[in-house]
Z-matrix of the N, CA and C atoms (Angstrom, degrees):
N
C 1 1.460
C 2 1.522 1 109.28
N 3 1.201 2 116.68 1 109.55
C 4 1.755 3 118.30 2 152.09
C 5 1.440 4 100.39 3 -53.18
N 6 1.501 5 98.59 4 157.84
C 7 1.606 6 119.69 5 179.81
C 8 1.474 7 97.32 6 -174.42
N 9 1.622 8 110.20 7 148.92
C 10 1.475 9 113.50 8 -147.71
C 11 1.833 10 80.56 9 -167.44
N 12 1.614 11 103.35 10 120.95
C 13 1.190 12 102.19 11 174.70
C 14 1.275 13 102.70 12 -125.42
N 15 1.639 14 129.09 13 134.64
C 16 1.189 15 173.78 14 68.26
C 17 1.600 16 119.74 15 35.33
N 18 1.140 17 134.07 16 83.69
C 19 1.609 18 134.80 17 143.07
C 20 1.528 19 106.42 18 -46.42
N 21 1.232 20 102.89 19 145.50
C 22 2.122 21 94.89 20 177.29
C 23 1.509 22 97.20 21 -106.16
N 24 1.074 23 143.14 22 -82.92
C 25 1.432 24 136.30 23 -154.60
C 26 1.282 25 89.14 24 -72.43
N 27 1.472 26 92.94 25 136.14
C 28 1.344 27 136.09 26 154.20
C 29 1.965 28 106.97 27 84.23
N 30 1.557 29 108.57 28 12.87
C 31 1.207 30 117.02 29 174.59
C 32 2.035 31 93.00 30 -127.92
N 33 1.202 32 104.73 31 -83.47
C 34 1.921 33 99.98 32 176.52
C 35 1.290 34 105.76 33 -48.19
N 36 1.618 35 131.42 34 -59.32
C 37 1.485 36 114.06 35 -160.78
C 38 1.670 37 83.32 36 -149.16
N 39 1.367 38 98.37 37 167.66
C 40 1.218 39 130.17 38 178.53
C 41 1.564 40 104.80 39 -49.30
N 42 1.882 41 101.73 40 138.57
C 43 1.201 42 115.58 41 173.54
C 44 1.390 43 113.71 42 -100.97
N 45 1.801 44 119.22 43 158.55
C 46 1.091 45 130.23 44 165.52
C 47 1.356 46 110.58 45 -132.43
N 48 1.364 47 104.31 46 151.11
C 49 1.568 48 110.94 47 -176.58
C 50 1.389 49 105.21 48 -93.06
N 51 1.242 50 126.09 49 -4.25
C 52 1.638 51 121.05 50 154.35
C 53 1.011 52 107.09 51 -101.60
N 54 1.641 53 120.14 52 16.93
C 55 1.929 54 90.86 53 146.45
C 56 1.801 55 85.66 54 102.21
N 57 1.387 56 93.72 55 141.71
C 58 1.556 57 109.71 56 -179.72
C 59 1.699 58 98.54 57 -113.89
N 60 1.697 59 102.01 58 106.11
C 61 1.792 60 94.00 59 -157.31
C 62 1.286 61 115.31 60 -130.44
N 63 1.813 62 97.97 61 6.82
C 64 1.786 63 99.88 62 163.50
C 65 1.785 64 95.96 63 -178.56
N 66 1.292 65 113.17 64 167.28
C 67 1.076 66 117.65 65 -133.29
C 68 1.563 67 113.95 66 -67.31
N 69 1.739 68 108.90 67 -15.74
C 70 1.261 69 113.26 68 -157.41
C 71 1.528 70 94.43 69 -80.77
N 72 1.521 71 111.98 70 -20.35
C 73 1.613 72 107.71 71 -171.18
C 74 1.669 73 116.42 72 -81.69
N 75 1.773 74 105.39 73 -3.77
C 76 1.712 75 107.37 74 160.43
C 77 1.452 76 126.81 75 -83.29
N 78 1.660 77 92.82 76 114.41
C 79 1.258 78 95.96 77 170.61
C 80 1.512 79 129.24 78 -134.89
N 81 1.572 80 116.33 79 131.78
C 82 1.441 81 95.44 80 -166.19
C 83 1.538 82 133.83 81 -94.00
N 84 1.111 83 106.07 82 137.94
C 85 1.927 84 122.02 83 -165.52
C 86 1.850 85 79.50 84 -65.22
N 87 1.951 86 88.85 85 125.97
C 88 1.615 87 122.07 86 -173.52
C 89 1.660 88 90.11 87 -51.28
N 90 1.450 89 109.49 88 128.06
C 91 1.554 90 125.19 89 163.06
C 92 1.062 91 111.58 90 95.37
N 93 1.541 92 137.28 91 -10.06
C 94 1.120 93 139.06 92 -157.90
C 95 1.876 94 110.90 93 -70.96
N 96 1.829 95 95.82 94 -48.78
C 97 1.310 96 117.43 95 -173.03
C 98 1.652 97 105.92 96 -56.30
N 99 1.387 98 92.60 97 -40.10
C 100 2.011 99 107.89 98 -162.69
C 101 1.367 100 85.07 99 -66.56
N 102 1.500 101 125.73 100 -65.55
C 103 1.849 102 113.68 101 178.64
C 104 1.594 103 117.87 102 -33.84
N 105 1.077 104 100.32 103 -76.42
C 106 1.883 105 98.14 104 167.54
C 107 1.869 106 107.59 105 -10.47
N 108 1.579 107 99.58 106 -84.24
C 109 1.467 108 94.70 107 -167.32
C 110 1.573 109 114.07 108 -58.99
N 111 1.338 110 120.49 109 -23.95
C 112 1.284 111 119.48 110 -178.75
C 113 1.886 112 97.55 111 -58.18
N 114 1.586 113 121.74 112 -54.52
C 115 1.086 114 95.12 113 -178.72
C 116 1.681 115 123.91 114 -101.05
N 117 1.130 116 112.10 115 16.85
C 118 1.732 117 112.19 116 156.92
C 119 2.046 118 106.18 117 -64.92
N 120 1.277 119 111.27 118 -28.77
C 121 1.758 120 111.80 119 -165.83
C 122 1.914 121 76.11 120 -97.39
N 123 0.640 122 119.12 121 44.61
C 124 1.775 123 95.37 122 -169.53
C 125 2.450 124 81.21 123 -142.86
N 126 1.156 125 99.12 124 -12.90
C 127 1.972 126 124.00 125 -173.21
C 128 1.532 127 97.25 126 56.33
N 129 1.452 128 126.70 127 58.58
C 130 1.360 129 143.22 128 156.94
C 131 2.049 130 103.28 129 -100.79
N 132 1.652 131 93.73 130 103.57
C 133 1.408 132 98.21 131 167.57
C 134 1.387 133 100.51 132 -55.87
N 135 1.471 134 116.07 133 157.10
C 136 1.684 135 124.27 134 167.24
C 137 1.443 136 98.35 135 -150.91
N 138 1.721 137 76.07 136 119.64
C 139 1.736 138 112.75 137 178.58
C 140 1.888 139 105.44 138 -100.65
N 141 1.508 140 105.48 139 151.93
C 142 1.454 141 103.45 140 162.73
C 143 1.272 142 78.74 141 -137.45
N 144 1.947 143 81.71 142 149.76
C 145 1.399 144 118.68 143 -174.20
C 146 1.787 145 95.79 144 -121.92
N 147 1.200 146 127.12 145 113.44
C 148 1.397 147 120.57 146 -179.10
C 149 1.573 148 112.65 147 -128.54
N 150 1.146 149 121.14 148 155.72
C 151 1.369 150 117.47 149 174.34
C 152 1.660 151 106.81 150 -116.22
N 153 0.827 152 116.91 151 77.38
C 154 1.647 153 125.20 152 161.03
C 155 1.602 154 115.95 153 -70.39
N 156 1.502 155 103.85 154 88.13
C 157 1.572 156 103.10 155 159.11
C 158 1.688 157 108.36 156 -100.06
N 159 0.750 158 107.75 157 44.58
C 160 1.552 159 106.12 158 173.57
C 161 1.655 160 104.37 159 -107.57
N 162 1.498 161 101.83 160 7.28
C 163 1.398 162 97.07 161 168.80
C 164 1.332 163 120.13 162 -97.94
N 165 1.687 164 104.30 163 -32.96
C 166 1.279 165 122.87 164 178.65
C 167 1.618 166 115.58 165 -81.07
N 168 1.182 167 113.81 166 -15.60
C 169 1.365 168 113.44 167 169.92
C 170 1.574 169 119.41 168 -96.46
N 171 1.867 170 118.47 169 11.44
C 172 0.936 171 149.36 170 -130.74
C 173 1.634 172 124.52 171 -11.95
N 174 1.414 173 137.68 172 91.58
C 175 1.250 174 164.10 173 -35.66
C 176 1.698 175 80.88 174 128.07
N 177 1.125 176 130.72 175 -86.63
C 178 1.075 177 130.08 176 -177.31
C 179 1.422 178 118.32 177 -172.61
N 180 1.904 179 116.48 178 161.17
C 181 1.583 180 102.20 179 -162.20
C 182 1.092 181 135.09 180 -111.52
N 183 0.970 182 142.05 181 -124.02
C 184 1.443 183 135.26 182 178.29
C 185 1.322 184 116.57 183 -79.15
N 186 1.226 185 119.25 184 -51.03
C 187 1.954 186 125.63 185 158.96
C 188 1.242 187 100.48 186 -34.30
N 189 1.412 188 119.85 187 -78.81
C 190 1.460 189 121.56 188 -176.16
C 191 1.539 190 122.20 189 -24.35
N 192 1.485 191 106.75 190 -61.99
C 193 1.400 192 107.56 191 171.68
C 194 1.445 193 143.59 192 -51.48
N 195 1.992 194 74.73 193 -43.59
C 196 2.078 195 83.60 194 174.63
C 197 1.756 196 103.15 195 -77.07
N 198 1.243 197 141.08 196 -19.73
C 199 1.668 198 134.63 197 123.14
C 200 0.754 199 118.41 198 11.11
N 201 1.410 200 127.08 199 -84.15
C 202 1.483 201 162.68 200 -152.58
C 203 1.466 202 90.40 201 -74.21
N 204 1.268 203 125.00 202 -80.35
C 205 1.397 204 124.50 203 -151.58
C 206 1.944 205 102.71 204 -75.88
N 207 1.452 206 104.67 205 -18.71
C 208 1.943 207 109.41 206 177.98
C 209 1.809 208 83.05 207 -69.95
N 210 1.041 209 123.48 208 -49.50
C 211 1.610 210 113.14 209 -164.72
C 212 1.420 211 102.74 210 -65.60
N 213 1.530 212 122.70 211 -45.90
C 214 1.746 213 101.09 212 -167.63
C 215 1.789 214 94.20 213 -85.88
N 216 1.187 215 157.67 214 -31.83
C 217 1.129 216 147.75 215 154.46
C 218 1.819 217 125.03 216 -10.70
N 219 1.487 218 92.78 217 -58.09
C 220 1.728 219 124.49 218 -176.72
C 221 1.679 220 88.58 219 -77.36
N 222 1.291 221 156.17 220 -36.20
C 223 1.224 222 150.27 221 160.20
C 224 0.895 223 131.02 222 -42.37
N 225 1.418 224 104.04 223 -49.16
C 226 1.502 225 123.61 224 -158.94
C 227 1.921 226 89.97 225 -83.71
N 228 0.847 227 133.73 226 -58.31
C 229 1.344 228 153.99 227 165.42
C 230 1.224 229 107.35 228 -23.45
N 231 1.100 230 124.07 229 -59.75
C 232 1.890 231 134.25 230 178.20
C 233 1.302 232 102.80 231 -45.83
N 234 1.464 233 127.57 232 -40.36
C 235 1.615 234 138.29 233 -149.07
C 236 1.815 235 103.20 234 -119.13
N 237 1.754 236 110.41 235 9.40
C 238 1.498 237 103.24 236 166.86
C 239 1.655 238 94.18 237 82.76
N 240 1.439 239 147.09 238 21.29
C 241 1.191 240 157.20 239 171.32
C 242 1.413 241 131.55 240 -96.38
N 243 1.008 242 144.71 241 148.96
C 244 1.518 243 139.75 242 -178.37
C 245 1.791 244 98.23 243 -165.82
N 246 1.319 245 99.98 244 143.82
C 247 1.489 246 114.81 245 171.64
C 248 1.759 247 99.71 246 -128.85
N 249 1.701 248 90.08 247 122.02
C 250 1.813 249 81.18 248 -167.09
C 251 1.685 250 98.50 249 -100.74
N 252 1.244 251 143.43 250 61.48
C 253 1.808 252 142.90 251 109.96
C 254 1.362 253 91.98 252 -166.10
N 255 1.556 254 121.98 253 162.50
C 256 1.100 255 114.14 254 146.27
C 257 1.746 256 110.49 255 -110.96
N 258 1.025 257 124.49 256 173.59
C 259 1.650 258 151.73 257 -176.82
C 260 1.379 259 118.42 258 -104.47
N 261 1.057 260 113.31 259 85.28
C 262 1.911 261 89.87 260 174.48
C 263 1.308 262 111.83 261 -127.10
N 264 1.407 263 121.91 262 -177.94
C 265 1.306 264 119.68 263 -176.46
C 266 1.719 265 110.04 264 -129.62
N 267 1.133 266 133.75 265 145.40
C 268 1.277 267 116.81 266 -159.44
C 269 1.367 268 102.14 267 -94.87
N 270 1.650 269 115.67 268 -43.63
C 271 1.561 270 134.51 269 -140.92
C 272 1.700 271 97.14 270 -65.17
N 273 1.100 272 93.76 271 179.74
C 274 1.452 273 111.17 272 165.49
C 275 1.459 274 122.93 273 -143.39
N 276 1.015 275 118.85 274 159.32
C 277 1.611 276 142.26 275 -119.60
C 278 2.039 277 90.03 276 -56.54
N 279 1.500 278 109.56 277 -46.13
C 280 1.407 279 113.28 278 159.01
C 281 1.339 280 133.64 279 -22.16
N 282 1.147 281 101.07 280 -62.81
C 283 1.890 282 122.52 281 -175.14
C 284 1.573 283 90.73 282 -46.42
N 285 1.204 284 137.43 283 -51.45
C 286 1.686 285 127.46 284 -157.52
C 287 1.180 286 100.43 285 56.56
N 288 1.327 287 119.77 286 61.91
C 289 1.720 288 114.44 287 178.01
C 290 2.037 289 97.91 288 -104.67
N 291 1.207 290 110.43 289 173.40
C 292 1.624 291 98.52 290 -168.17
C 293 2.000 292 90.21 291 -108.95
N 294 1.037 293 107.40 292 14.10
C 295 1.467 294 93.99 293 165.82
C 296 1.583 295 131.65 294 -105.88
N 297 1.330 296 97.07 295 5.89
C 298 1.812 297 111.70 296 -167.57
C 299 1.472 298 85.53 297 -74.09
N 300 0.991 299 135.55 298 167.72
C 301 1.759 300 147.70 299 166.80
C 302 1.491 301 88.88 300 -98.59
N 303 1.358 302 123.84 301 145.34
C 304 1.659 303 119.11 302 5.69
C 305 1.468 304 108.52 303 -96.45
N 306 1.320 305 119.38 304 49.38
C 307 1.500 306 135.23 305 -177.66
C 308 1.659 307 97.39 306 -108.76
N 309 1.279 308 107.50 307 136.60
C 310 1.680 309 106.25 308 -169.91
C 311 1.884 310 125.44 309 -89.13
N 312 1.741 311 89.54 310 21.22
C 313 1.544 312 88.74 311 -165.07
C 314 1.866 313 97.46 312 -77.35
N 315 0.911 314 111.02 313 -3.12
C 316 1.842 315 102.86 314 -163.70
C 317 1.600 316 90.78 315 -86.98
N 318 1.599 317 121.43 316 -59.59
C 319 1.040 318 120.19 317 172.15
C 320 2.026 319 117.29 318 -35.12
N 321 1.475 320 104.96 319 -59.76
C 322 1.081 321 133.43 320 -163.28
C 323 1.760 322 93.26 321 -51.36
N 324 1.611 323 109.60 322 -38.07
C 325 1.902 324 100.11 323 170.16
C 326 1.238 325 117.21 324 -75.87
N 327 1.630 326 118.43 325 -39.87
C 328 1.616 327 94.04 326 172.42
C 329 1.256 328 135.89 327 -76.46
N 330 1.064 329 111.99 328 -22.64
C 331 1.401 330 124.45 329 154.51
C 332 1.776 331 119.55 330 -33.37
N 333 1.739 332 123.18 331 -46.66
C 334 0.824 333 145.09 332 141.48
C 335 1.494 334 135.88 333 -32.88
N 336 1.531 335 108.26 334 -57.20
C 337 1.482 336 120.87 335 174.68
C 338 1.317 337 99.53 336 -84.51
N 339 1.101 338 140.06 337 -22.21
C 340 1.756 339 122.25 338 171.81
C 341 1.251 340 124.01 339 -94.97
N 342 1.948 341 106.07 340 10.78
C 343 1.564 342 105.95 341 -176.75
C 344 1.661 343 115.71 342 64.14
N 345 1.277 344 102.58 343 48.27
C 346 1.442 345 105.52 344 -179.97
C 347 1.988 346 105.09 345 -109.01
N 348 0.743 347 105.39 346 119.51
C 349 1.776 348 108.09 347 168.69
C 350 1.311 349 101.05 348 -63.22
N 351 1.335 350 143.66 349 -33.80
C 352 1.425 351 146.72 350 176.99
C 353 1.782 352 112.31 351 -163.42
N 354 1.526 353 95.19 352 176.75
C 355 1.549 354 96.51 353 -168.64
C 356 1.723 355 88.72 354 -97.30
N 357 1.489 356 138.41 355 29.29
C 358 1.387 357 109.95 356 -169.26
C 359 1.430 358 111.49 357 -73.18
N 360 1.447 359 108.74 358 153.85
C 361 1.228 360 121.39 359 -164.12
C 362 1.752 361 127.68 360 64.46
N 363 1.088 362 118.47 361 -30.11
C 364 1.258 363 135.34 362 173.39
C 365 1.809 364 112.79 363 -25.70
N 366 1.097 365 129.56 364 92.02
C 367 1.391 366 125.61 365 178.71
C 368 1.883 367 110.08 366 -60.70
N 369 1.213 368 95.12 367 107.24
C 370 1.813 369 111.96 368 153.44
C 371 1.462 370 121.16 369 -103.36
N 372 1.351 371 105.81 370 108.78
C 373 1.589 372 126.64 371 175.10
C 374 1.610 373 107.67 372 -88.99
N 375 1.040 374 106.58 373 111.96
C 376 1.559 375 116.89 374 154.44
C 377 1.769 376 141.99 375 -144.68
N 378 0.986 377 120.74 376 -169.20
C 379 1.835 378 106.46 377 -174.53
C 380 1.440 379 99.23 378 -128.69
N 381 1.334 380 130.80 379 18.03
C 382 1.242 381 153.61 380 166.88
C 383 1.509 382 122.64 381 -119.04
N 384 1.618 383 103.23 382 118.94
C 385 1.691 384 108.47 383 155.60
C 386 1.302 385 111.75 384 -34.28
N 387 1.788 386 133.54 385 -57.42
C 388 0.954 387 122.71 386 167.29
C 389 1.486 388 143.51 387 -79.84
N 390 1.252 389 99.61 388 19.20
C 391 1.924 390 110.30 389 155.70
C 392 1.552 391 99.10 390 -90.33
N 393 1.140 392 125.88 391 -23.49
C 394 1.840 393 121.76 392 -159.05
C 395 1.841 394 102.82 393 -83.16
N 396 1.526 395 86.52 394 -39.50
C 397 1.610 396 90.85 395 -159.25
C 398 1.516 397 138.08 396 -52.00
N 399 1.554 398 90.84 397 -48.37
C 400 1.549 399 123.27 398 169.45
C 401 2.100 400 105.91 399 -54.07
N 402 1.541 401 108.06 400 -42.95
C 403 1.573 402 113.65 401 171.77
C 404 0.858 403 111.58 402 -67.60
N 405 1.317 404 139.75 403 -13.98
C 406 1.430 405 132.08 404 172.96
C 407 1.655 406 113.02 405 -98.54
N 408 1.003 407 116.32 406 -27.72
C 409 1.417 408 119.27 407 164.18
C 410 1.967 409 106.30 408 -58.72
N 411 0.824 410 126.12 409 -27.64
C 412 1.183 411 120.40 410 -165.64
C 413 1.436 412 115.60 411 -127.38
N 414 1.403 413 108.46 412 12.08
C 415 1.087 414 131.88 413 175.09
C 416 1.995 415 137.85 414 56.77
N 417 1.426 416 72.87 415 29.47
C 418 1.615 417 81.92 416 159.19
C 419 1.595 418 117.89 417 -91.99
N 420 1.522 419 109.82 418 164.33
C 421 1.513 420 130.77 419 140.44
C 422 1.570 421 126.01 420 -12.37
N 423 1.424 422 122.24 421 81.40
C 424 1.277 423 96.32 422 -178.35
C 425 1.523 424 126.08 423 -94.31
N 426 1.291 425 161.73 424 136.78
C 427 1.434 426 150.89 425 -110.56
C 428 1.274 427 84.15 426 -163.89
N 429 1.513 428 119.43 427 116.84
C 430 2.055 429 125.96 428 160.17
C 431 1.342 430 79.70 429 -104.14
N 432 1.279 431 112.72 430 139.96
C 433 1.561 432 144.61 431 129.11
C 434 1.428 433 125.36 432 -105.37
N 435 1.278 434 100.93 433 116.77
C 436 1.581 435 104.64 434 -174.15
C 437 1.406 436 124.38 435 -90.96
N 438 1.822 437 102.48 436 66.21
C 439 1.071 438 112.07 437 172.39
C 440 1.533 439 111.01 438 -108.62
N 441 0.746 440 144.48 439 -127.95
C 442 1.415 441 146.06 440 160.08
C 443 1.778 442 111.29 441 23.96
N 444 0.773 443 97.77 442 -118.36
C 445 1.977 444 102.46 443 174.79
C 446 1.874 445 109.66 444 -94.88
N 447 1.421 446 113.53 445 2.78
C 448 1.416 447 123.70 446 -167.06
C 449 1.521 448 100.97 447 -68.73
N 450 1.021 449 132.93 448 -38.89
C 451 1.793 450 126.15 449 166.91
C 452 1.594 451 110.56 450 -52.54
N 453 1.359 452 114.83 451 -43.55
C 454 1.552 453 120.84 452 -164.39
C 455 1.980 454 98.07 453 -80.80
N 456 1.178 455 109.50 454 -26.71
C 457 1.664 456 122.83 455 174.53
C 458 1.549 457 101.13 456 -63.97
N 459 1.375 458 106.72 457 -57.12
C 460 1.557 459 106.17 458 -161.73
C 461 1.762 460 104.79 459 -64.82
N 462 1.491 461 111.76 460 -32.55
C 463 1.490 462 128.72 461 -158.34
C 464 1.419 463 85.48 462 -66.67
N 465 1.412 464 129.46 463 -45.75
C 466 1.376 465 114.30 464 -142.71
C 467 1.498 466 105.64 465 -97.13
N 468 1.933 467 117.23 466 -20.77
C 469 1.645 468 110.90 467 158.65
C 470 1.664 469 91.73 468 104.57
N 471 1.097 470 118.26 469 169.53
C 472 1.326 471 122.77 470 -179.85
C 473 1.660 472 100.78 471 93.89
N 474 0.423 473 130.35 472 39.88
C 475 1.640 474 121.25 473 -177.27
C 476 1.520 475 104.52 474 -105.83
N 477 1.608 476 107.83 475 141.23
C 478 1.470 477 101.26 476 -170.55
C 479 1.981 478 104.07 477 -70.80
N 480 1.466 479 89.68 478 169.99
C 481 1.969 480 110.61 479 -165.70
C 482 2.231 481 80.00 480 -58.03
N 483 1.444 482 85.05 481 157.04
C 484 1.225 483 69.77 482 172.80
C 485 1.383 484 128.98 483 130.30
N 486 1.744 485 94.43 484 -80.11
C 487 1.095 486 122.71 485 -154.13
C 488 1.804 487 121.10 486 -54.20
N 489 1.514 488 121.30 487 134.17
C 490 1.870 489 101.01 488 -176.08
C 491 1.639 490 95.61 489 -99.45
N 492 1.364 491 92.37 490 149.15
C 493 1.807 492 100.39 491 -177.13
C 494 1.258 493 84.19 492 -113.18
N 495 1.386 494 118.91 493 135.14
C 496 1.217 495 140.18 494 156.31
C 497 1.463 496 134.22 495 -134.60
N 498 1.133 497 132.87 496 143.71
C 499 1.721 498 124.61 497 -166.87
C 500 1.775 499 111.27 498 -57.99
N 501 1.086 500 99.97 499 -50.11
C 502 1.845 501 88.99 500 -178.45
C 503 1.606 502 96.92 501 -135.58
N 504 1.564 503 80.24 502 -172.65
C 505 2.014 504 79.86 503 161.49
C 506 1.467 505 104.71 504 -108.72
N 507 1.158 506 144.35 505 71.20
C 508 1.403 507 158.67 506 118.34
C 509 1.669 508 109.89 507 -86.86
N 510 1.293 509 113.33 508 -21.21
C 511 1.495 510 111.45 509 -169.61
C 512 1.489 511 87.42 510 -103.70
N 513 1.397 512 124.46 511 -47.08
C 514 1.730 513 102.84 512 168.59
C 515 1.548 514 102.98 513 -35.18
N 516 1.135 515 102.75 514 -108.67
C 517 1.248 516 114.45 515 177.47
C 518 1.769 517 120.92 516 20.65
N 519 1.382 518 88.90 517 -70.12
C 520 1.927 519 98.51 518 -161.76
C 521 1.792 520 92.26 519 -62.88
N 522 1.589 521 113.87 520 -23.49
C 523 1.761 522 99.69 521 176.65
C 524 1.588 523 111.33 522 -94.72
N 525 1.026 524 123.68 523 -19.49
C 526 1.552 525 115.91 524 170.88
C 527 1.862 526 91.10 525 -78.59
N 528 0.627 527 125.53 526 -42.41
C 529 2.096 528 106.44 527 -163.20
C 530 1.299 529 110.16 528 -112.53
């Protein structure tokens, strides 16, 4: 089984710094969706792993979210796409919970639910140091795309050994398939 895990803001659709907090504010960054289906026909499960504390800082709630994720689902779908679960984490940075990224417990469940002994090799795309970090602890692929905050990631350095910078995730994509 391929498996290919997914950060959502600022890698699937456009980020906001107030928070993506109901459905009208999802929107997806041009090509993103078409990558998806390129690698669902390519038999790469695609997981998102997200950290939504905008629930825990309450921003908005659980309806809201499953909103959020019925809208990019119903997207992805229009364009021949499917993302089969997503992952998120609610807490915020307070909670010290081990599933917020760049803490490896979120990874550490799918890894779990797909019967994986580990993530090696496993491609994680994100526009965050802390989408990369947790994949390298556990030894996957880590993937910057400098869409979302991924220019301001690359600018500032620190990025684990490794790491492929690429412009979106359509350009992942076209090199994994």
């Amino acid at each position: 089984m391929n498996l290919i895990i997914l950060d959502r803001d600022g890698v699937i659709n456009y980020d906001s710094d107030q928070f993506i907090k109901k459905p009208e504010e999802w929107k997806p960054i041009p090509g993103s969706l078409e990558a998806i289906a390129r690698l669902n026909q390519a038999d790469y499960r695609v997981v998102v792993a997200t950290n939504q504390s905008g629930i825990g800082r309450g921003l908005f709630d659980m309806s809201m979210l499953n909103a959020i994720h019925n809208k990019m689902h119903k997207a992805c779908a229009l364009v021949g796409a499917r993302i089969d679960a997503v992952f998120f984490c609610p807490h915020t940075n307070d909670n010290g919970c081990d599933c917020r990224k760049p803490k490896s417990g979120m990874l550490e469940e799918i890894a779990a639910r797909y019967n994986l002994n580990d993530l090696d090799g496993v491609p994680v795309v994100g526009d965050s140091l802390r989408d990369l970090q947790p994949a390298v602890v556990l030894g996957a692929r880590p993937y910057l795309v400098l869409t979302g905050k991924g220019m301001k990631t690359q600018a500032e350095g620190g990025l684990p050994d490794g790491t492929i910078i690429l412009p979106d995730l359509a350009a992942v994509v076209a090199e994994l398939v």
